[in-house]
GUDREN-138641 format. One record per residue (C-alpha): residue number from 1; residue in one letter; x negated, y, z. Coordinates in nm, 4 decimals, always signed. Layout:
BEGIN
SITE,seq,type,c1,c2,c3
SITE,NUM,A,X,Y,Z $
...
//
This chain:
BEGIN
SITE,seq,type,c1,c2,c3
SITE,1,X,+2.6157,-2.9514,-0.0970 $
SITE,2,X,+2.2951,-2.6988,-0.0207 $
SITE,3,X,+2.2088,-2.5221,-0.3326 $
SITE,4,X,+1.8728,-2.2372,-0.4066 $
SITE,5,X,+2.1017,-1.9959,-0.2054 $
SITE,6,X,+2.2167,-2.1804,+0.1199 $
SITE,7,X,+1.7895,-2.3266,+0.1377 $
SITE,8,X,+1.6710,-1.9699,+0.0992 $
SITE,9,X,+1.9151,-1.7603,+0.2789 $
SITE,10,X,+1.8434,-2.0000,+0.6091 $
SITE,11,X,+1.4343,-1.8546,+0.5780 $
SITE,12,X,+1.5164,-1.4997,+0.4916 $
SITE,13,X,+1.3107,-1.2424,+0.6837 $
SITE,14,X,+1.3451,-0.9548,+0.5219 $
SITE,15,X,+1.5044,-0.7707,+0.2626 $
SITE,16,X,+1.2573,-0.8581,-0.0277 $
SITE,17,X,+1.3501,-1.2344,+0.0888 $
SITE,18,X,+1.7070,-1.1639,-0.0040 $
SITE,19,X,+1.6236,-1.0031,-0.3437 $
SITE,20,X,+1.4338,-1.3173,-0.4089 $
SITE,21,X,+1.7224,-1.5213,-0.2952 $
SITE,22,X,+1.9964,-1.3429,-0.5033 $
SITE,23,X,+1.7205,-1.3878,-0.8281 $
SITE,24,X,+1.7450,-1.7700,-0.7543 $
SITE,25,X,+2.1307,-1.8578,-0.8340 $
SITE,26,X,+2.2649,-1.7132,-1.1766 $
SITE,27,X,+2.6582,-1.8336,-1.3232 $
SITE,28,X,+2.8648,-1.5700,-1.5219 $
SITE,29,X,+2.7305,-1.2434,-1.6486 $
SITE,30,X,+2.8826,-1.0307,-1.4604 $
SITE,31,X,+2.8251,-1.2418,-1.1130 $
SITE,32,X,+2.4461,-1.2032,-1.2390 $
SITE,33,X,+2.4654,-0.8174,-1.2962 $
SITE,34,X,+2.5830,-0.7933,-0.9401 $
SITE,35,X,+2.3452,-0.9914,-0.7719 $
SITE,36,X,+2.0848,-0.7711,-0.9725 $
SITE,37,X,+2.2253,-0.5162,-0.8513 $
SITE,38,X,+2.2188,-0.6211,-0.4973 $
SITE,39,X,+1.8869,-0.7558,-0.5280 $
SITE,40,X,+1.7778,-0.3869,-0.6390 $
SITE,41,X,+1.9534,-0.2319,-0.3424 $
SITE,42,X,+1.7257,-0.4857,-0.1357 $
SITE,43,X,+1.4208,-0.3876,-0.2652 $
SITE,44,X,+1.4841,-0.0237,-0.2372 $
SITE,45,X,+1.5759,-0.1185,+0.1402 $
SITE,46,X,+1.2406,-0.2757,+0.1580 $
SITE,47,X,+1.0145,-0.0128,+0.0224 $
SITE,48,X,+1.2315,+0.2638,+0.2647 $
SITE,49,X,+1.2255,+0.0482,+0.5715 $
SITE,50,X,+0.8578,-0.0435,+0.5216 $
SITE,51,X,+0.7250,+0.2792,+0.4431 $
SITE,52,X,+0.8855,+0.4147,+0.7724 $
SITE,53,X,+0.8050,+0.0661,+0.9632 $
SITE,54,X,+0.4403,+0.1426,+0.8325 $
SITE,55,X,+0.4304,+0.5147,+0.9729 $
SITE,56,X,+0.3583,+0.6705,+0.6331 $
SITE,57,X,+0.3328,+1.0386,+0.5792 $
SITE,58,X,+0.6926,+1.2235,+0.6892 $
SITE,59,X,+0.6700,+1.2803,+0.2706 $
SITE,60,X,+0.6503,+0.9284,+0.1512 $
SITE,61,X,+0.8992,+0.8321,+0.3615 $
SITE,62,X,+1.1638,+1.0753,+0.2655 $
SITE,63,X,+1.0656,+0.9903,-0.1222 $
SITE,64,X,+1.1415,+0.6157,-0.0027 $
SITE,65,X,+1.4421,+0.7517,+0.2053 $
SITE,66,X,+1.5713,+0.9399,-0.1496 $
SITE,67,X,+1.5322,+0.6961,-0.4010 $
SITE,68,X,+1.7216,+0.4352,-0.1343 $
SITE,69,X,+2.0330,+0.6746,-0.1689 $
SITE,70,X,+1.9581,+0.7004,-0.5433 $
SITE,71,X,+1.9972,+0.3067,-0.5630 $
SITE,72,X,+2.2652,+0.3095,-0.3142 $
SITE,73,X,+2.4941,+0.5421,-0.5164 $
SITE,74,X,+2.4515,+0.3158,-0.8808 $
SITE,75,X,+2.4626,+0.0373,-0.6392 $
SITE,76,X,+2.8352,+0.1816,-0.5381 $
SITE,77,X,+2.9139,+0.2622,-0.8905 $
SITE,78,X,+2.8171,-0.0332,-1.0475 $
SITE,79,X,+3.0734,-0.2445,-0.7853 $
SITE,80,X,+3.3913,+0.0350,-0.8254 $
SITE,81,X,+3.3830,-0.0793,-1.1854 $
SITE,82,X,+3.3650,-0.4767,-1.1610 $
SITE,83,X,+3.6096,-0.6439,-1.3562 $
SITE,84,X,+4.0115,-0.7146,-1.1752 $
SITE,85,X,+3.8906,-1.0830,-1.0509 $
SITE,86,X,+3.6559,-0.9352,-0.7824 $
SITE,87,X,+3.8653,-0.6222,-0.6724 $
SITE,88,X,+4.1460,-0.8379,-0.5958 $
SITE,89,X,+3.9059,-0.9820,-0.3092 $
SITE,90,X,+3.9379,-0.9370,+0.0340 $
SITE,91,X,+3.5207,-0.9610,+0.0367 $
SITE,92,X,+3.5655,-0.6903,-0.2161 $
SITE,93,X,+3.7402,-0.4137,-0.0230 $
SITE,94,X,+3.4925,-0.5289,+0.2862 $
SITE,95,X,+3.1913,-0.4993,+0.0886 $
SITE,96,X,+3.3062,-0.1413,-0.0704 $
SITE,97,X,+3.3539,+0.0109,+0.2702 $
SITE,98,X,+2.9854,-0.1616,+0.4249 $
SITE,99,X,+2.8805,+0.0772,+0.1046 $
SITE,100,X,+3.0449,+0.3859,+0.2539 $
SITE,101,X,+2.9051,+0.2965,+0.6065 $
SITE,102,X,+2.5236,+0.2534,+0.4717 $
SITE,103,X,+2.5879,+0.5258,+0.2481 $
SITE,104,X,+2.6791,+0.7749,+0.5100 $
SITE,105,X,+2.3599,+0.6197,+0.7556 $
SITE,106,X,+2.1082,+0.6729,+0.4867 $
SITE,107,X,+2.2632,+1.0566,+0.4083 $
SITE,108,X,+2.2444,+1.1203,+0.8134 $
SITE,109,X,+1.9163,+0.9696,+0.8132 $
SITE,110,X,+1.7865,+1.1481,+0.5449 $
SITE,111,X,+1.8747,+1.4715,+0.7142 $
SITE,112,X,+1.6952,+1.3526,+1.0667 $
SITE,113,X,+1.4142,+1.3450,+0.8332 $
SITE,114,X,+1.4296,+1.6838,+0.6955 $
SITE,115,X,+1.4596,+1.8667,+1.0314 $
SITE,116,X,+1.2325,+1.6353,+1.1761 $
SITE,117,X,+1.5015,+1.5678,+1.4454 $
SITE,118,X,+1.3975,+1.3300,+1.7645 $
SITE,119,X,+1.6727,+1.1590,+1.6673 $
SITE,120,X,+1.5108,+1.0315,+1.3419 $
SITE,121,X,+1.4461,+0.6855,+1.5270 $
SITE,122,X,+1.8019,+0.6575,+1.6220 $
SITE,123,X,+1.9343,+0.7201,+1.2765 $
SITE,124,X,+1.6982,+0.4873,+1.1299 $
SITE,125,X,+1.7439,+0.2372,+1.3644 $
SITE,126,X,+2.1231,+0.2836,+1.3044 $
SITE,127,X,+2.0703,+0.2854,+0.8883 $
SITE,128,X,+1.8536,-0.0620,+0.9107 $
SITE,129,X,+2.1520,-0.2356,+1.0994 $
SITE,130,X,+2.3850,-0.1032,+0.8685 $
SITE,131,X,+2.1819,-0.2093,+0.5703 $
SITE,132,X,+2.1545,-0.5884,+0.7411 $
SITE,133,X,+2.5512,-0.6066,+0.7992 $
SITE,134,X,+2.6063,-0.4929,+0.4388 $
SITE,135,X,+2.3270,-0.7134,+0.2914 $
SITE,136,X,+2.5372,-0.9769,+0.4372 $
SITE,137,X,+2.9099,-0.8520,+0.3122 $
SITE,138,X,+2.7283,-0.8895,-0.0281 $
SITE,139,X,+2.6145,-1.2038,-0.0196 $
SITE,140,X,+2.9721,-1.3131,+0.1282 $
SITE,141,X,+3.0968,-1.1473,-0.1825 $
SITE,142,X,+2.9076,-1.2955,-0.4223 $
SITE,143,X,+2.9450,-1.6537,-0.2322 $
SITE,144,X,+3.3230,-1.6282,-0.2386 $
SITE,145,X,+3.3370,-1.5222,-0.5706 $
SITE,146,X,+3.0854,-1.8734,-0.6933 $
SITE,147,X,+3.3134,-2.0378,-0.5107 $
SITE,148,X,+3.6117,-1.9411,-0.6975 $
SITE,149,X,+3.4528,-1.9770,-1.0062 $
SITE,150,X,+3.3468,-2.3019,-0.9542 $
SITE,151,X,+3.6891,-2.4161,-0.8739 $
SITE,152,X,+3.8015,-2.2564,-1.1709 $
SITE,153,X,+3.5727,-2.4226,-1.4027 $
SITE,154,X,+3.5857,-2.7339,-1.2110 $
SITE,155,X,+4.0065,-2.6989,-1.2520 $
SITE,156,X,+3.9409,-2.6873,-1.6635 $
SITE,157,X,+3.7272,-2.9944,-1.6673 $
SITE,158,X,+3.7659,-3.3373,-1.6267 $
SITE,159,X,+3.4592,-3.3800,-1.3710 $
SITE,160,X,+3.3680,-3.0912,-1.1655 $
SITE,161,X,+3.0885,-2.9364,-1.2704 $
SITE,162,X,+2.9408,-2.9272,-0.8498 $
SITE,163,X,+3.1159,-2.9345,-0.5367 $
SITE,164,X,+3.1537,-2.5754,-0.4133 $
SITE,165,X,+2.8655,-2.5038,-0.1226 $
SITE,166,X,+3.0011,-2.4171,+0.2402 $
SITE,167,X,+3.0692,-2.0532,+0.2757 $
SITE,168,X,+2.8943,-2.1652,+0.6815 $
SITE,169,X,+2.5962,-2.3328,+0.5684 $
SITE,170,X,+2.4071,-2.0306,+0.3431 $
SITE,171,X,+2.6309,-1.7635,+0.5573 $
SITE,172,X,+2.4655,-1.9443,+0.9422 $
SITE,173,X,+2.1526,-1.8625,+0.7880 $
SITE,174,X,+2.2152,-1.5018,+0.7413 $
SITE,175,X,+2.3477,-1.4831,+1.0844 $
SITE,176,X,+2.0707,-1.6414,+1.2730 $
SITE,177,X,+1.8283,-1.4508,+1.0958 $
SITE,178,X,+2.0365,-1.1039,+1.2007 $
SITE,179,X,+2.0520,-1.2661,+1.5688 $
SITE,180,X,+1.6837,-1.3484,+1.5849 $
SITE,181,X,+1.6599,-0.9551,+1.4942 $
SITE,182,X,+1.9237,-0.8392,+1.7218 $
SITE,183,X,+1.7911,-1.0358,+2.0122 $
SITE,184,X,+1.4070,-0.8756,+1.9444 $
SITE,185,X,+1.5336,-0.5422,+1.9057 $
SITE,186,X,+1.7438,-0.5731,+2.2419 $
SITE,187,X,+1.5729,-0.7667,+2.5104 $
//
Protein backbone atom coordinates (compact mmCIF):
# COMPACT_ATOMS: atom_id res chain seq x y z
CA UNK A 1 0.00 0.00 0.00
CA UNK A 2 1.69 3.58 -1.24
CA UNK A 3 1.12 6.11 1.38
CA UNK A 4 2.18 10.45 1.34
CA UNK A 5 5.76 9.05 1.94
CA UNK A 6 6.41 6.21 -0.66
CA UNK A 7 4.37 8.99 -3.58
CA UNK A 8 6.70 11.76 -2.49
CA UNK A 9 9.94 10.16 -1.77
CA UNK A 10 9.75 8.58 -5.59
CA UNK A 11 9.78 12.73 -6.90
CA UNK A 12 12.29 13.99 -4.42
CA UNK A 13 14.94 16.28 -5.92
CA UNK A 14 16.37 17.86 -3.38
CA UNK A 15 16.72 18.23 0.14
CA UNK A 16 13.82 20.78 0.73
CA UNK A 17 11.72 17.88 -1.17
CA UNK A 18 12.57 15.56 1.66
CA UNK A 19 11.72 18.08 4.45
CA UNK A 20 8.43 18.39 2.72
CA UNK A 21 8.13 14.69 2.54
CA UNK A 22 8.98 13.93 6.24
CA UNK A 23 6.15 17.02 7.11
CA UNK A 24 3.61 14.80 5.16
CA UNK A 25 3.35 11.46 7.41
CA UNK A 26 2.85 12.12 11.28
CA UNK A 27 1.97 8.77 13.95
CA UNK A 28 3.41 8.93 17.57
CA UNK A 29 4.96 11.97 19.13
CA UNK A 30 8.06 11.12 19.32
CA UNK A 31 8.23 9.50 15.55
CA UNK A 32 6.95 13.21 14.70
CA UNK A 33 9.72 15.03 16.76
CA UNK A 34 12.20 13.05 14.76
CA UNK A 35 11.04 13.55 11.47
CA UNK A 36 11.04 17.36 12.52
CA UNK A 37 14.07 17.01 13.33
CA UNK A 38 15.24 15.45 10.20
CA UNK A 39 13.23 17.65 8.18
CA UNK A 40 15.27 20.63 9.92
CA UNK A 41 18.58 18.97 9.19
CA UNK A 42 17.22 19.00 5.44
CA UNK A 43 16.56 22.39 5.23
CA UNK A 44 19.74 23.48 6.78
CA UNK A 45 21.35 21.08 4.02
CA UNK A 46 19.44 23.05 1.53
CA UNK A 47 20.22 26.58 2.43
CA UNK A 48 24.29 25.31 2.80
CA UNK A 49 24.31 23.38 -0.41
CA UNK A 50 22.45 26.14 -2.29
CA UNK A 51 24.25 29.00 -1.11
CA UNK A 52 27.56 27.26 -2.24
CA UNK A 53 25.71 25.69 -5.49
CA UNK A 54 24.73 29.47 -6.08
CA UNK A 55 28.44 30.85 -5.72
CA UNK A 56 27.58 33.25 -2.90
CA UNK A 57 30.13 35.35 -1.17
CA UNK A 58 33.04 32.90 0.59
CA UNK A 59 31.06 34.68 3.87
CA UNK A 60 27.56 33.58 3.29
CA UNK A 61 28.56 30.41 2.60
CA UNK A 62 30.55 29.67 5.65
CA UNK A 63 27.45 31.31 7.76
CA UNK A 64 25.34 28.55 5.76
CA UNK A 65 28.29 26.05 6.27
CA UNK A 66 28.06 26.99 10.38
CA UNK A 67 24.62 26.97 11.12
CA UNK A 68 24.50 23.34 9.04
CA UNK A 69 26.92 22.00 11.86
CA UNK A 70 24.82 23.93 14.42
CA UNK A 71 21.69 21.83 13.22
CA UNK A 72 23.74 18.84 12.72
CA UNK A 73 24.96 18.68 16.36
CA UNK A 74 21.00 19.13 18.01
CA UNK A 75 20.20 16.97 15.14
CA UNK A 76 22.77 14.25 16.86
CA UNK A 77 21.59 15.10 20.26
CA UNK A 78 18.14 15.01 19.79
CA UNK A 79 18.54 11.08 18.29
CA UNK A 80 21.26 9.89 21.34
CA UNK A 81 18.29 10.57 23.58
CA UNK A 82 15.25 8.78 21.73
CA UNK A 83 13.38 6.60 23.82
CA UNK A 84 14.77 2.38 24.24
CA UNK A 85 12.29 1.26 21.21
CA UNK A 86 14.44 3.03 18.55
CA UNK A 87 18.02 2.42 20.03
CA UNK A 88 17.40 -1.15 20.04
CA UNK A 89 17.33 -0.75 16.06
CA UNK A 90 19.71 -1.89 13.79
CA UNK A 91 18.58 1.43 11.52
CA UNK A 92 19.38 3.13 14.74
CA UNK A 93 23.07 2.37 15.27
CA UNK A 94 23.34 2.89 11.19
CA UNK A 95 21.76 6.14 11.25
CA UNK A 96 23.95 7.37 14.47
CA UNK A 97 27.20 6.61 12.73
CA UNK A 98 25.87 8.35 8.97
CA UNK A 99 25.69 11.35 11.80
CA UNK A 100 29.36 10.96 12.74
CA UNK A 101 30.33 10.58 8.98
CA UNK A 102 28.35 13.95 7.87
CA UNK A 103 29.38 15.41 10.97
CA UNK A 104 33.05 14.99 10.44
CA UNK A 105 32.48 16.11 6.31
CA UNK A 106 30.80 19.29 7.26
CA UNK A 107 33.74 20.06 10.17
CA UNK A 108 36.50 19.23 7.25
CA UNK A 109 34.55 21.23 4.96
CA UNK A 110 34.14 23.99 7.04
CA UNK A 111 37.86 24.23 7.48
CA UNK A 112 38.51 24.04 3.41
CA UNK A 113 36.48 27.06 3.70
CA UNK A 114 38.41 28.96 6.16
CA UNK A 115 41.83 28.50 4.49
CA UNK A 116 40.30 28.83 1.30
CA UNK A 117 41.92 25.44 0.38
CA UNK A 118 41.61 24.17 -3.52
CA UNK A 119 40.34 21.41 -2.04
CA UNK A 120 37.11 23.18 -0.90
CA UNK A 121 35.28 21.51 -4.01
CA UNK A 122 36.41 18.14 -3.00
CA UNK A 123 35.25 18.44 0.55
CA UNK A 124 32.04 19.76 -0.47
CA UNK A 125 31.50 17.47 -3.01
CA UNK A 126 32.39 14.75 -0.41
CA UNK A 127 29.93 16.52 2.49
CA UNK A 128 26.81 16.61 -0.18
CA UNK A 129 27.19 12.73 -0.75
CA UNK A 130 27.46 12.17 2.73
CA UNK A 131 24.47 14.29 3.52
CA UNK A 132 22.38 12.20 0.59
CA UNK A 133 23.47 8.66 2.12
CA UNK A 134 22.45 9.88 5.59
CA UNK A 135 19.23 11.62 4.40
CA UNK A 136 18.46 8.19 3.34
CA UNK A 137 19.60 6.10 6.71
CA UNK A 138 16.95 8.50 8.20
CA UNK A 139 14.25 7.94 6.31
CA UNK A 140 15.05 4.01 6.60
CA UNK A 141 14.88 4.75 10.26
CA UNK A 142 11.91 6.37 10.52
CA UNK A 143 10.25 3.79 7.85
CA UNK A 144 11.28 0.81 9.96
CA UNK A 145 10.27 2.24 12.97
CA UNK A 146 6.22 3.06 11.21
CA UNK A 147 6.48 -0.17 10.36
CA UNK A 148 6.87 -1.58 13.70
CA UNK A 149 4.47 0.54 15.08
CA UNK A 150 1.95 -0.27 12.85
CA UNK A 151 2.29 -3.88 13.56
CA UNK A 152 2.13 -3.12 17.03
CA UNK A 153 -1.03 -1.27 16.95
CA UNK A 154 -2.37 -3.44 14.33
CA UNK A 155 -1.36 -6.62 16.95
CA UNK A 156 -3.76 -4.72 19.79
CA UNK A 157 -6.70 -4.38 17.50
CA UNK A 158 -9.09 -6.43 16.04
CA UNK A 159 -8.68 -4.92 12.34
CA UNK A 160 -5.44 -3.47 11.45
CA UNK A 161 -5.45 -0.10 11.41
CA UNK A 162 -3.33 -0.18 7.49
CA UNK A 163 -1.21 -2.65 5.99
CA UNK A 164 2.41 -1.67 6.67
CA UNK A 165 3.97 0.12 3.25
CA UNK A 166 7.02 -1.75 1.54
CA UNK A 167 10.26 -0.72 3.06
CA UNK A 168 11.27 -1.09 -1.37
CA UNK A 169 8.62 0.94 -2.71
CA UNK A 170 9.30 4.63 -0.78
CA UNK A 171 13.14 3.36 -0.20
CA UNK A 172 13.51 2.65 -4.69
CA UNK A 173 12.57 6.11 -4.81
CA UNK A 174 15.30 7.43 -2.71
CA UNK A 175 17.70 5.33 -4.56
CA UNK A 176 16.88 6.28 -8.05
CA UNK A 177 16.82 9.73 -7.20
CA UNK A 178 20.64 9.30 -5.55
CA UNK A 179 21.48 7.25 -8.91
CA UNK A 180 20.07 9.85 -11.26
CA UNK A 181 22.61 12.17 -9.14
CA UNK A 182 25.43 9.82 -9.05
CA UNK A 183 25.22 9.07 -12.71
CA UNK A 184 25.22 13.20 -13.55
CA UNK A 185 27.92 13.84 -11.29
CA UNK A 186 30.07 10.89 -12.88
CA UNK A 187 29.67 10.55 -16.56
Amino acid sequence: MSGPLTEASQTAQSFADISYLLRECVADEELRLLRDSVSALAKALDVAVGARRRRRESTAIARRAAALAQELRHHQAFVGHLGAAWKTMYEWSSYQRALRELAQAVQRWREALAQRSSGEGIAFDQMEQLAWRTLGEGLLLLDMYQQGLGLLLAGSSEAPLSAPSTPASWWQGVLRHWQHWWQQRYR
